[in-house]
C-alpha positions as CSV (number, residue, x, y, z in Angstrom):
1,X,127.0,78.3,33.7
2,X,125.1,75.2,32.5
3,X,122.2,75.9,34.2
4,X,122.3,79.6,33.1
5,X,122.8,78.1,29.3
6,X,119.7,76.1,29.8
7,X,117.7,78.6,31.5
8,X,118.2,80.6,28.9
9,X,117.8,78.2,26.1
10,X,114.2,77.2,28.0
11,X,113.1,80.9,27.4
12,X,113.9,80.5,23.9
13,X,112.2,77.4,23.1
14,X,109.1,78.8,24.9
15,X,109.6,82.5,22.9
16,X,109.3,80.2,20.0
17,X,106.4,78.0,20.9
18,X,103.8,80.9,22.1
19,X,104.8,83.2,19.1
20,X,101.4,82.6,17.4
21,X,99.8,83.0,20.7
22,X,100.8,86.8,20.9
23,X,98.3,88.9,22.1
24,X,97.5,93.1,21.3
25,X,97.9,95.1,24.8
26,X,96.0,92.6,27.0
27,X,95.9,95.6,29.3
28,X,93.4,98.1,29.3
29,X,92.8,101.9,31.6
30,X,89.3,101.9,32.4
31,X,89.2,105.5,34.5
32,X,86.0,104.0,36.4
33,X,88.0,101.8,38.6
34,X,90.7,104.0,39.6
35,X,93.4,102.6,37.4
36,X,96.6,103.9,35.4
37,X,98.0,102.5,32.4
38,X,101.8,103.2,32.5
39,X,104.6,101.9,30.1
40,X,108.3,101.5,29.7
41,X,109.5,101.5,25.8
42,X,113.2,101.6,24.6
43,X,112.6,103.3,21.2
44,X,116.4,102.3,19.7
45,X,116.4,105.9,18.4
46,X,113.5,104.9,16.2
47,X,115.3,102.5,14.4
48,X,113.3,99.5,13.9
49,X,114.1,96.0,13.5
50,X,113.8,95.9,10.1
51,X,117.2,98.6,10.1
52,X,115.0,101.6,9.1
53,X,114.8,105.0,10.7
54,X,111.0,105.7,10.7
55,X,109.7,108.0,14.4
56,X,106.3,107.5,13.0
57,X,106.0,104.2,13.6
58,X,106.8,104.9,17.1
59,X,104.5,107.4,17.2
60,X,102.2,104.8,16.1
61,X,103.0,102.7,18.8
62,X,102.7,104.6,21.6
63,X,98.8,105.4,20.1
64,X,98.4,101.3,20.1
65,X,99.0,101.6,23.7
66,X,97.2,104.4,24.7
67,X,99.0,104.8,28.1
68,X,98.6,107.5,30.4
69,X,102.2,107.3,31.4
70,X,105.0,106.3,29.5
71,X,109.1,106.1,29.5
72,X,111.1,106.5,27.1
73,X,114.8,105.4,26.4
74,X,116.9,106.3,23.4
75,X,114.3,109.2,22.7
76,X,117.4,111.5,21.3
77,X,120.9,111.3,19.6
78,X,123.5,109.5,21.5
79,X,126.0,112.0,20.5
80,X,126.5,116.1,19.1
81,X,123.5,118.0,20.0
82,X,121.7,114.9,21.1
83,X,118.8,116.0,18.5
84,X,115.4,114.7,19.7
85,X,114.4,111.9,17.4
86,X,109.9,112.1,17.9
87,X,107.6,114.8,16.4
88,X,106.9,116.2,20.2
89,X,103.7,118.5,19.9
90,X,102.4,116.0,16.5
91,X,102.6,113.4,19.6
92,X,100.5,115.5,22.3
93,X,97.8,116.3,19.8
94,X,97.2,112.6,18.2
95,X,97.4,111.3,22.4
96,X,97.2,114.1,25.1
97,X,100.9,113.3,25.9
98,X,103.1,115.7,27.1
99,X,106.5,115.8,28.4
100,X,107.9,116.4,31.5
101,X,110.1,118.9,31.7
102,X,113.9,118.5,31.7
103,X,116.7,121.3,31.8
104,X,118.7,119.7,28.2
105,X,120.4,120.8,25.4
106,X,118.7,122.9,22.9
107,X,117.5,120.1,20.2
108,X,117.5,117.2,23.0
109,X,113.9,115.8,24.0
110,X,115.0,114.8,27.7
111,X,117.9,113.8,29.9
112,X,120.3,111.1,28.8
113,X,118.0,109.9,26.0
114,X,114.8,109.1,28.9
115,X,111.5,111.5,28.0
116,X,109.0,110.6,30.5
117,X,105.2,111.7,29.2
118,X,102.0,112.3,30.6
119,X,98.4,112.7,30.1
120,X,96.7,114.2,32.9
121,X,98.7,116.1,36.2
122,X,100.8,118.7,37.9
123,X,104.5,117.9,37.7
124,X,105.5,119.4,41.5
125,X,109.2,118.2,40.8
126,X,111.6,117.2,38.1
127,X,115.3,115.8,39.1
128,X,117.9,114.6,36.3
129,X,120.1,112.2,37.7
130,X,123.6,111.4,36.0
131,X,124.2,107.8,36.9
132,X,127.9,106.4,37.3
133,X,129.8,104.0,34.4
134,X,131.4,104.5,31.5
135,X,128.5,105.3,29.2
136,X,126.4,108.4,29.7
137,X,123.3,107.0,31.4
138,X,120.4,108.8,33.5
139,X,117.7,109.0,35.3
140,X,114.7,111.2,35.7
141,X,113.1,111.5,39.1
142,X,109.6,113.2,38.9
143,X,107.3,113.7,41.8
144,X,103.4,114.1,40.0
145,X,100.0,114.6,41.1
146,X,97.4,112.6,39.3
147,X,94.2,113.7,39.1
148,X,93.2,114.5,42.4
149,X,95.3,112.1,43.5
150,X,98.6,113.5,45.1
151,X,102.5,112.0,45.7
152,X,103.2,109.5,43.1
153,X,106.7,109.8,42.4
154,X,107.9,107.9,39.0
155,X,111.5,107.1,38.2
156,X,112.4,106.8,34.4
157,X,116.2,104.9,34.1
158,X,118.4,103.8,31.3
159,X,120.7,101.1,33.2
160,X,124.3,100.4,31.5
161,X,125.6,98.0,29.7
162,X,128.0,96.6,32.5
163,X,126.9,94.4,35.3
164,X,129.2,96.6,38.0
165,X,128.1,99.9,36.5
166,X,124.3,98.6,36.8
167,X,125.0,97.7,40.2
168,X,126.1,101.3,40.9
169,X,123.9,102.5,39.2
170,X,121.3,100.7,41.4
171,X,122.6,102.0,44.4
172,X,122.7,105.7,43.6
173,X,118.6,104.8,42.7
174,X,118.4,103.9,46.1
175,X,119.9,107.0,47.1
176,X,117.7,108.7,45.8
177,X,114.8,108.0,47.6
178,X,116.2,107.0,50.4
179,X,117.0,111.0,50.4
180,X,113.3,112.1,49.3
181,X,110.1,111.8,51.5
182,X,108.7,108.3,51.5
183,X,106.0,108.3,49.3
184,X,104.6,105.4,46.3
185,X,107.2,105.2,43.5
186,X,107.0,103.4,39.9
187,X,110.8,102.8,39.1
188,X,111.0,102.0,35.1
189,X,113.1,101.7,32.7
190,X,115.8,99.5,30.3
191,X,117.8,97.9,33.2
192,X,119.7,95.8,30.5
193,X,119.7,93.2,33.3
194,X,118.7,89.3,32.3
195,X,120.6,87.7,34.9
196,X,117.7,86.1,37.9
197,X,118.9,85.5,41.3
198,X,122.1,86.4,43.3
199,X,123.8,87.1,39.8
200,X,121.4,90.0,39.1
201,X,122.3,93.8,39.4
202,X,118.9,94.2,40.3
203,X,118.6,92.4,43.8
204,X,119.4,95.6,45.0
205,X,116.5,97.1,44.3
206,X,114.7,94.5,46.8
207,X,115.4,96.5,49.6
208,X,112.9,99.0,48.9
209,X,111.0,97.8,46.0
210,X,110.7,94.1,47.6
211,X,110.9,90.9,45.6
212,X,111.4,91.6,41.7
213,X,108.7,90.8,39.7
214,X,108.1,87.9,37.4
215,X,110.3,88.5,34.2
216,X,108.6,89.2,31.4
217,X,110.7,89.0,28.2
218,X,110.7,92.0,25.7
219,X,113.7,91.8,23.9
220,X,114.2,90.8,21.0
221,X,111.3,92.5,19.8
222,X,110.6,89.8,17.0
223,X,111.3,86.5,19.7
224,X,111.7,88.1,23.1
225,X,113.6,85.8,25.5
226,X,115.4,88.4,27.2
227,X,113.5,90.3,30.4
228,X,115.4,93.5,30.2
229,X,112.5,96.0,30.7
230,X,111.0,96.6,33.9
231,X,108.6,98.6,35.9
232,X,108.8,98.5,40.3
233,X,107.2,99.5,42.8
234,X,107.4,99.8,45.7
235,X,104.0,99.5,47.2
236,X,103.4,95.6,46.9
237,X,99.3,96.7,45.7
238,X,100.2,99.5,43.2
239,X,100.9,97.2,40.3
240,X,97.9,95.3,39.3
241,X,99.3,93.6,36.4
242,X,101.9,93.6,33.7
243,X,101.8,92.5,30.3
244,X,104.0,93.6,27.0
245,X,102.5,95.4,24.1
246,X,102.8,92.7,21.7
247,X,102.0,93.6,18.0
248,X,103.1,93.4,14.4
249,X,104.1,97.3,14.2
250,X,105.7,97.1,18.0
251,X,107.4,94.1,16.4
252,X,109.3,96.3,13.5
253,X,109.6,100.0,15.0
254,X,112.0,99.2,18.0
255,X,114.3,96.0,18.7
256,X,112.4,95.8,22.5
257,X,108.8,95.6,22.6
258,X,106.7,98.4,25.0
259,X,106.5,97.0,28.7
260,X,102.9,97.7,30.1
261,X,102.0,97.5,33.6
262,X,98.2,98.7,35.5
263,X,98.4,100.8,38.5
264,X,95.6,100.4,40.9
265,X,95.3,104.4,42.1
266,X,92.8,102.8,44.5
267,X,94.4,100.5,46.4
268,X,95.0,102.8,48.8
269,X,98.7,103.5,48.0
270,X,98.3,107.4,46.7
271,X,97.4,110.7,48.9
């Protein structure tokens, strides 16, 4: 526990010091070298840090990031009709995003609160995935072809709140590709998971998506310490790089901050 405690308390120390050092999306799509700008954002049902509802400063957001593929978690309601919290077609029209679609309730945006959007592609295949734990968590499992490029299959998750729920909820992940043609997968999401090392839910995941990545803290938004976003995959070349989308409005509209990662289409991990 003491070395937890200090781990911990290292991460906060170090949140503090590079605070002024922040930088705006250090990660840029540039569609002449073959790359994809993906990104996971919990958008705390559009209530920001500051304690006010406001979806257009989400809205905002996502245009600050410019991705051409990006998660969403908390997207709706928790409870009743699960209303869908974002101005949908306002969103395609200011940034060419569009969401994939789910079989939900009448007012809901996606599956479980995840809406997973796209810019450009042909969605061949669209699973919703009720993951096990108390809480109602999901997952949506989405086979798309990119371009001209075909088979990527991305895997948008809201993890629980309880390490042996997350753990479960791990394995039924892995169940479901280890049921589905092999073929490149981004897995992203909230995982809710901060723990490193044997103690993490996620070491799971290794099996197929290898060693997990560096941590890279996004929540708090205001003084992130906490690595609970991530994105996987599980071609060791298909993530380039990873960064989070670090500015003074990401800072207020949500309590994580946007997780961003580059995928290299051309590394020979697509088709």
């Amino acid at each position: 526990m003491t070395k937890t405690n200090n781990t911990l308390a290292s991460a906060v120390i170090a949140s503090i010091k590079n605070r002024s050092n922040r930088i705006h999306n250090p990660l840029i799509r540039d569609p002449r070298d073959g790359s994809m700008l993906v990104a996971s954002y919990n958008v705390h049902k559009c209530v920001g840090t500051d304690g006010r509802f406001d979806p257009e400063r989400i809205i905002e957001v996502i245009r600050e990031i410019g991705p051409d593929v990006i998660a969403l978690q908390e997207a709706d309601q928790r409870f009743g009709e699960r209303s869908g919290l974002l101005d949908l077609p306002r969103l395609r029209l200011e940034t060419g995003l569009m969401p994939v679609p789910v079989l939900h309730k009448p007012k809901s945006h996606g599956w479980r609160g995840n809406v997973l959007l796209f810019r450009e592609g042909v969605v061949r295949d669209v699973h919703q995935v009720a993951l096990p734990g108390l809480e109602p968590r999901g997952a949506l499992v989405a086979e798309i072809d990119l371009e001209s490029r075909e088979g990527l299959r991305i895997i948008a998750a809201h993890l629980g709140l309880l390490r042996w729920a997350r753990r479960q909820q791990a394995d039924t992940i892995l169940d479901i590709i280890g049921r589905r043609e092999d073929r490149p997968t981004l897995l992203m999401g909230d995982f809710n998971e901060w723990r490193l090392g044997p103690g993490s839910a996620l070491t799971r995941l290794e099996s197929v998506f290898g060693p997990l990545p560096a941590p890279i803290p996004s929540y708090p938004a205001r003084m992130p310490v906490l690595s609970l976003d991530r994105i996987m995959a599980n071609r060791a070349d298909l993530i380039a790089e990873m960064a989070v989308h670090d500015t003074p409005l990401a800072r207020k509209a949500s309590d994580h901050l946007p997780l961003l990662a580059r995928i290299d289409l051309c590394a020979g991990s697509l088709g």
